[in-house]
C-alpha positions as CSV (number, residue, x, y, z in Angstrom):
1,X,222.8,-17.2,96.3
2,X,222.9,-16.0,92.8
3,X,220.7,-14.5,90.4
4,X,222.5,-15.3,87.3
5,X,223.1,-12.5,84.5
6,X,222.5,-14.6,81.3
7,X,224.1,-12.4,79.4
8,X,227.5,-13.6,80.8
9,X,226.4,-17.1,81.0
10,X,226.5,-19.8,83.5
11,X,228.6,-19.4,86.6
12,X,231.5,-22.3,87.6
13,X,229.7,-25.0,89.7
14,X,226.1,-24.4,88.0
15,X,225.0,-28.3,87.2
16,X,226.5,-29.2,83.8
17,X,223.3,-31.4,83.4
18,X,221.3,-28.0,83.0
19,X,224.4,-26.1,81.1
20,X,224.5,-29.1,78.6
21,X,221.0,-28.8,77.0
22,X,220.8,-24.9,77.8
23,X,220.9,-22.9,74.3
24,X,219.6,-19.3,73.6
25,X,218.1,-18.6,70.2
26,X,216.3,-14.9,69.5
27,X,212.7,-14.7,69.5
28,X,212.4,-14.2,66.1
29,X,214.1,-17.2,64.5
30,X,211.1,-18.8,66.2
31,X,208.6,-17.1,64.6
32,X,206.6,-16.9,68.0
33,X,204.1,-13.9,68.2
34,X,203.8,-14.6,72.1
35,X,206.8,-12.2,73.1
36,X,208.9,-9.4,72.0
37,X,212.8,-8.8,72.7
38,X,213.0,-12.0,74.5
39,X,215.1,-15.2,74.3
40,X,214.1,-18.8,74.3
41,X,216.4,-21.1,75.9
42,X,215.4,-24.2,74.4
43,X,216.5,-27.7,75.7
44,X,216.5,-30.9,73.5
45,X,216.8,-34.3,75.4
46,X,216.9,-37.7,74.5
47,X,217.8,-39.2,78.6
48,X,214.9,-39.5,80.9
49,X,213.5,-37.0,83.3
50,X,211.1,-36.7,85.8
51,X,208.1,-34.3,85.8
52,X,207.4,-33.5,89.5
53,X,203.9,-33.7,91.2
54,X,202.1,-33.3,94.5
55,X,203.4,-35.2,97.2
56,X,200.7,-38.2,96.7
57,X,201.7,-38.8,93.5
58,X,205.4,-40.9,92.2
59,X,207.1,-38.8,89.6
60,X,206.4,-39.2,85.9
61,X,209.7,-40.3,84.0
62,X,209.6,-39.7,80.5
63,X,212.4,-40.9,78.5
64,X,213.3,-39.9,74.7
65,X,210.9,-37.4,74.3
66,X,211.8,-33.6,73.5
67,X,210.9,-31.4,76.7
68,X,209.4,-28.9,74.7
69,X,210.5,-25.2,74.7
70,X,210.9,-22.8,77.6
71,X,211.6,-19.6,77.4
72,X,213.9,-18.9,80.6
73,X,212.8,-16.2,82.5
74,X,215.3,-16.7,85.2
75,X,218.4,-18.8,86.3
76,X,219.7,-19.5,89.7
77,X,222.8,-20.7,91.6
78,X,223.0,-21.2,95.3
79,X,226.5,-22.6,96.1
80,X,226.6,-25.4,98.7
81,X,222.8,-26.0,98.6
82,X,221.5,-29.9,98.2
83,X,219.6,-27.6,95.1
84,X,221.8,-25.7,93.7
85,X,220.8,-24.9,90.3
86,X,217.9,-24.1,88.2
87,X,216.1,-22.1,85.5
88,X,212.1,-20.7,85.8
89,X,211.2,-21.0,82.7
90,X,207.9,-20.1,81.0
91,X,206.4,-22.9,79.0
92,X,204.6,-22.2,76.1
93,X,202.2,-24.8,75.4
94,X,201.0,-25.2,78.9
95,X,201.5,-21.4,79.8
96,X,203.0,-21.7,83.4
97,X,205.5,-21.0,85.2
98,X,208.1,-24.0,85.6
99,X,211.1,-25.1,87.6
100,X,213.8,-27.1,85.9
101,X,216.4,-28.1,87.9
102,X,219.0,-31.2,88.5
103,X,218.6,-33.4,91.3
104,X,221.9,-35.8,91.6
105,X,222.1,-35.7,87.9
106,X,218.4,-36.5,87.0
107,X,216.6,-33.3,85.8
108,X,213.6,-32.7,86.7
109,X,210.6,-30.1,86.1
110,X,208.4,-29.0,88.7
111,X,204.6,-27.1,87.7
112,X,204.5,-25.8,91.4
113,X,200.8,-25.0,92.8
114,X,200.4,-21.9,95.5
115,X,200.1,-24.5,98.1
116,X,203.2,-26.4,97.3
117,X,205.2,-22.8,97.8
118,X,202.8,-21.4,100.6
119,X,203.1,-24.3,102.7
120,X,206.6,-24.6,103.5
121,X,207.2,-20.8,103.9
122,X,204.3,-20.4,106.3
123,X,205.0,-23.2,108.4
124,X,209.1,-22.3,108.6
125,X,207.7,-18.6,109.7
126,X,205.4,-20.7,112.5
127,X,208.6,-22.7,113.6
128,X,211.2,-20.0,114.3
129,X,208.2,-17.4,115.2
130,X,208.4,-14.4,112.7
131,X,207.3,-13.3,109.0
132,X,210.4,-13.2,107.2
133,X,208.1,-14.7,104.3
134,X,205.6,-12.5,104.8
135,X,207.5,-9.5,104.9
136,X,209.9,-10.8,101.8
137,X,206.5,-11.3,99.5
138,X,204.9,-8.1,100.5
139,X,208.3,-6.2,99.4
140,X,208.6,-8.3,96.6
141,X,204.9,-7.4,95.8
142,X,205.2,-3.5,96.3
143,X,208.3,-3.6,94.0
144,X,207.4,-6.4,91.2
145,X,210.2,-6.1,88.5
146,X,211.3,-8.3,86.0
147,X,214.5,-7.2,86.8
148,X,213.8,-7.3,90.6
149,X,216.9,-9.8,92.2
150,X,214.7,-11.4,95.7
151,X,218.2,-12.3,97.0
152,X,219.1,-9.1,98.8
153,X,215.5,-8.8,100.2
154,X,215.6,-12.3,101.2
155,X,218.7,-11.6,103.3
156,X,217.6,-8.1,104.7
157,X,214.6,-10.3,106.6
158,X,216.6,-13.6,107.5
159,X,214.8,-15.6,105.5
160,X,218.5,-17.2,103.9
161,X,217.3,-21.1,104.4
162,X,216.4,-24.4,103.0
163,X,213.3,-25.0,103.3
164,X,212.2,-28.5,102.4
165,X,209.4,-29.6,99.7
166,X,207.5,-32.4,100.1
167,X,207.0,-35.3,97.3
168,X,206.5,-38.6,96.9
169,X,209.5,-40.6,98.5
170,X,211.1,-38.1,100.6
171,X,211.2,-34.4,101.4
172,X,213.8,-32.1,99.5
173,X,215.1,-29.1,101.0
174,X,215.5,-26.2,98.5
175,X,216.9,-23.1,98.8
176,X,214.6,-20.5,100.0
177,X,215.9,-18.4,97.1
178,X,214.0,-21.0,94.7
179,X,210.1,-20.4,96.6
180,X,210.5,-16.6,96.1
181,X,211.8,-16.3,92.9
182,X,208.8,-18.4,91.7
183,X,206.7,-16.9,93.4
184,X,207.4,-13.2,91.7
185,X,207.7,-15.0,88.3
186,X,203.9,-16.2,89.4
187,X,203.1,-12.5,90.3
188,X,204.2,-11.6,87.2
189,X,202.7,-14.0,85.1
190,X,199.3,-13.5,86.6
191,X,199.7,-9.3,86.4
192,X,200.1,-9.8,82.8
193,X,197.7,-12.7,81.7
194,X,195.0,-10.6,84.0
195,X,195.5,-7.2,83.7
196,X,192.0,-6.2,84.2
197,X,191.8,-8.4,87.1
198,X,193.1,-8.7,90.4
199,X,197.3,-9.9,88.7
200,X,199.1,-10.2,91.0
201,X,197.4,-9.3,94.0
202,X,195.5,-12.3,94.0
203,X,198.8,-14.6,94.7
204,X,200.0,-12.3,97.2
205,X,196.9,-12.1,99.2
206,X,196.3,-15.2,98.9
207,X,199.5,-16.2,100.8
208,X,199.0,-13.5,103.2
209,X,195.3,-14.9,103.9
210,X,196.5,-18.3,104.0
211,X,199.1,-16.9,106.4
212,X,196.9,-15.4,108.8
213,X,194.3,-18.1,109.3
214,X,197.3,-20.6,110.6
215,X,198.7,-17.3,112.8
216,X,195.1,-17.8,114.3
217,X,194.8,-21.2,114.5
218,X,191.7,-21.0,112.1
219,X,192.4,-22.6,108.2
220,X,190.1,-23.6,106.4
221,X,191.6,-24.5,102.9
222,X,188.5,-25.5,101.2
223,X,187.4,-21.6,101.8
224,X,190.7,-20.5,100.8
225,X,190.7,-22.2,97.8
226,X,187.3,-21.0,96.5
227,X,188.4,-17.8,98.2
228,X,191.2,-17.5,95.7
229,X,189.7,-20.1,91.9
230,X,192.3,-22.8,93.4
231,X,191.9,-26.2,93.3
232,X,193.1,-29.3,95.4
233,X,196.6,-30.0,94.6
234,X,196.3,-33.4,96.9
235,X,192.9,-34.4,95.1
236,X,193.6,-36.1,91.5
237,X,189.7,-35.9,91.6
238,X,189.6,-32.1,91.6
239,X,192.9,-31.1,89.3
């Protein structure tokens, strides 16, 4: 798994679905007053893709439409994964932390809710009995960078897997590597939209409350959810 240095460029083997409508343009030929000393990677697309949502719902394909700009905020290449590339971008007309990646040559974006990332980690720690997750979020917490790579710390507590999603059709198995990284980009997002709040404590304690109450046998997600200002990602009703 590897956290790639943009300032190289793409790696041999990263999809060329993603490379092809991946361009960097400064932050001030954009006349943005949003961020400083930053780069937009901005992708304009005229084939379909599919915008990802909870697990009840069929993708939406859109087809012809601009996707908008993203700044990326991170890209990633896991070699031999069924996922094996993708940026984490930050949208800037939604504001929130997105996943593009490519899919068997469909490309796809993904708004991930806490549940959609907490799930799957907690219930792969419950299966093979530890807290790799646990452990890799707290240090990930205690050391929040920009900068910060989650691969290494991901390896230092075996938590090198696939770990599958859940949507409409199927399940997908993405890398590990993928859940964390979005989740620090969500710590970091929320420390600096909130910085006279709880940032980002509040997603890491929310995991780590989540994680408890399954440890003892006692979740109650309509709690956690008020708990925490979340709503029901499985309840069109409540989004």
């Amino acid at each position: 798994m590897e956290r790639i240095d943009l300032g190289i460029g793409l790696p041999k083997g990263f999809s060329a679905l993603l490379a092809e409508f991946y361009s960097v343009c400064h932050v001030d030929a954009l006349c943005t007053k949003n961020f400083t000393d930053e780069f937009y990677d901005v992708f304009y697309h005229d084939k379909e893709y599919f915008i990802d949502k909870a697990s009840f719902e069929e993708p939406q394909i859109r087809t012809k439409r601009e996707l908008g700009r993203f700044m990326v905020l991170e890209a990633l290449y896991v070699p031999g994964a069924y996922i094996n590339s993708c940026f984490i971008v930050h949208q800037e007309d939604v504001d929130l932390v997105t996943l593009i990646y490519d899919e068997g040559g469909k490309l796809h974006i993904w708004y991930p809710w806490f549940e959609e990332l907490y799930h799957p980690l907690i219930h792969d720690c419950i299966e093979f009995n530890n807290d790799s997750h646990l452990e890799i979020i707290k240090e990930v917490y205690d050391n929040l960078d920009f900068e910060l790579n989650v691969g290494p710390i991901i390896k230092q507590h075996d938590g090198d897997t696939e770990i599958c999603r859940q949507t409409f059709e199927r399940d997908i198995p993405f890398p590990s590597f993928i859940y964390h990284a979005l989740i620090k980009h969500i710590m970091l997002f929320e420390k600096r939209k909130y910085p006279l709040g709880q940032g980002a404590l509040r997603p890491f304690k929310a995991f780590e409350d989540l994680y408890e109450s399954y440890i003892k046998d006692d979740v109650d997600l309509e709690k956690w959810r008020r708990d925490y200002k979340l709503d029901d990602p499985w309840n069109p009703r409540k989004r």
